[in-house]
C-alpha positions in Angstrom: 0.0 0.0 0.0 1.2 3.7 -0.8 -0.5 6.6 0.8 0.0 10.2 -0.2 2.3 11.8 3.0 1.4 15.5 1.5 2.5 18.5 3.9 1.8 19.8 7.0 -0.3 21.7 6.4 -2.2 19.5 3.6 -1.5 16.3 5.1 -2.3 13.1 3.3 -3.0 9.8 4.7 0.6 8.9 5.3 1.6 11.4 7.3 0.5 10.5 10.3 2.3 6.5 9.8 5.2 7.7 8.9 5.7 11.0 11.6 4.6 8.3 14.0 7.3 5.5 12.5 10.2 8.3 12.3 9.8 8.9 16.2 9.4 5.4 17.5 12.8 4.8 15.4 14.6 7.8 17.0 13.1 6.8 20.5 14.2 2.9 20.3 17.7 4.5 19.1 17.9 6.6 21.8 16.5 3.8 24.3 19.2 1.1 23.3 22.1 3.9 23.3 21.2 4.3 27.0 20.8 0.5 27.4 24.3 0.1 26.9 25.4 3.2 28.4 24.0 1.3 31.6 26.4 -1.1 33.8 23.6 -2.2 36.5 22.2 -5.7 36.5 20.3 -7.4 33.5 16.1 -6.4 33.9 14.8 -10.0 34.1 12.2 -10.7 31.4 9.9 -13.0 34.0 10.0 -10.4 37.1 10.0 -13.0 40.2 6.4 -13.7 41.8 5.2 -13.4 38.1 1.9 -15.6 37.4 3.0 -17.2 34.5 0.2 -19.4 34.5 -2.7 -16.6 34.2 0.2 -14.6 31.8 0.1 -17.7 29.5 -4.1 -18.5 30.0 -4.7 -14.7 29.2 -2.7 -15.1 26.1 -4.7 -18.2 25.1 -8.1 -16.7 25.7 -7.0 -13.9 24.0 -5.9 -15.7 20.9 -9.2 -17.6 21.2 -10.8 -14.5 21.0 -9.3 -13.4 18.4 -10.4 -16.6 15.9 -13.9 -16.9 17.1 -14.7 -13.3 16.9 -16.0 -13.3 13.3 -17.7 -16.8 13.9 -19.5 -15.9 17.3 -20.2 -12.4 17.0 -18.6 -9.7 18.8 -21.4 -9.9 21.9 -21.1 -13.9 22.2 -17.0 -13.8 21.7 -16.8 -11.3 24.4 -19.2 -13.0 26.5 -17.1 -16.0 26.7 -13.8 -14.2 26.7 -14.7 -12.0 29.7 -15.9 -15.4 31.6 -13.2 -17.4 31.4 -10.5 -14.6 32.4 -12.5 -13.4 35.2 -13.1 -17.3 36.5 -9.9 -19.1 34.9 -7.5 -15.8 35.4 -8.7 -13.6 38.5 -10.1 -17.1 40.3 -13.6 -15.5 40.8 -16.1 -18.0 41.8 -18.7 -19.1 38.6 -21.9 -17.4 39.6 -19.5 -14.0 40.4 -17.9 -14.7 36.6 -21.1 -15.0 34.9 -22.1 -11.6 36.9 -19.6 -9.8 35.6 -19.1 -11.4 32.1 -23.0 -10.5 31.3 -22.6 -6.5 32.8 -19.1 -6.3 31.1 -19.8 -7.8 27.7 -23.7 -5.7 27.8 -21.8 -2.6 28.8 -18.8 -3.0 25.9 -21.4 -4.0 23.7 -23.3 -0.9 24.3 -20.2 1.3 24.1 -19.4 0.1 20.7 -22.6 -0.4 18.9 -24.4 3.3 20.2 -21.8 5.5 21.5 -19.1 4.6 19.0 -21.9 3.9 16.4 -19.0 1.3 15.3 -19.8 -2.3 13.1 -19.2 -5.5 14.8 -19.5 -8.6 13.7 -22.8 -10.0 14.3 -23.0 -13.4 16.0 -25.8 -15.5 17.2 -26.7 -13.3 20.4 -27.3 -10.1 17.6 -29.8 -11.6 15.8 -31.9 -13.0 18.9 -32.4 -9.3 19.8 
């Protein structure tokens, strides 16, 4: 893809990617000259106490979201996706998960669809109301 970067003050639609990429580059620059400017010990990628079990099961449900978005719908995948991290990740009992997956799905679903007038995918749960 090629977009038009145009000027400043007639900007095109790739002015904004590329300003944007041109200062993340000088910002990593600048980040890994200071990096090895730097003699204290190594930053640990795991910090210790970490739950790498709810790290990894958030990444999972989060994938899963991803793939069944398009095939559930948006209200039915986020449904699901808000149940199993608050039960599988946060360790909430069922009847508190179903609580808040209902009231937080309802209330993302409401953001989207009338405040943000944006299009979702509609799943099975759309086209019963």
């Amino acid at each position: 893809l090629r977009f038009h970067v145009g000027t400043f003050r007639a900007p095109g639609a790739g002015l904004f990617p590329l300003v944007t990429g041109v200062a993340l580059g000088i910002f990593s620059i600048l980040i890994l000259f200071e990096a090895k400017r730097r003699t204290e010990e190594p930053i640990l990628f795991w910090v210790p106490g970490a739950d790498k079990k709810a790290i990894f099961l958030s990444s999972l449900v989060i994938l899963v979201y991803a793939l069944f978005l398009d095939r559930l719908g948006f209200l039915a995948a986020t449904l699901v996706f808000f149940l199993l991290i608050s039960r599988f990740v946060s360790g909430h009992r069922w009847t508190t998960a179903v609580f808040f997956a209902v009231v937080a799905s309802l209330a993302t679903y409401s953001v989207f669809k009338f405040l943000l007038r944006s299009p979702l995918p509609p799943g099975i749960l759309e086209r019963a109301f």
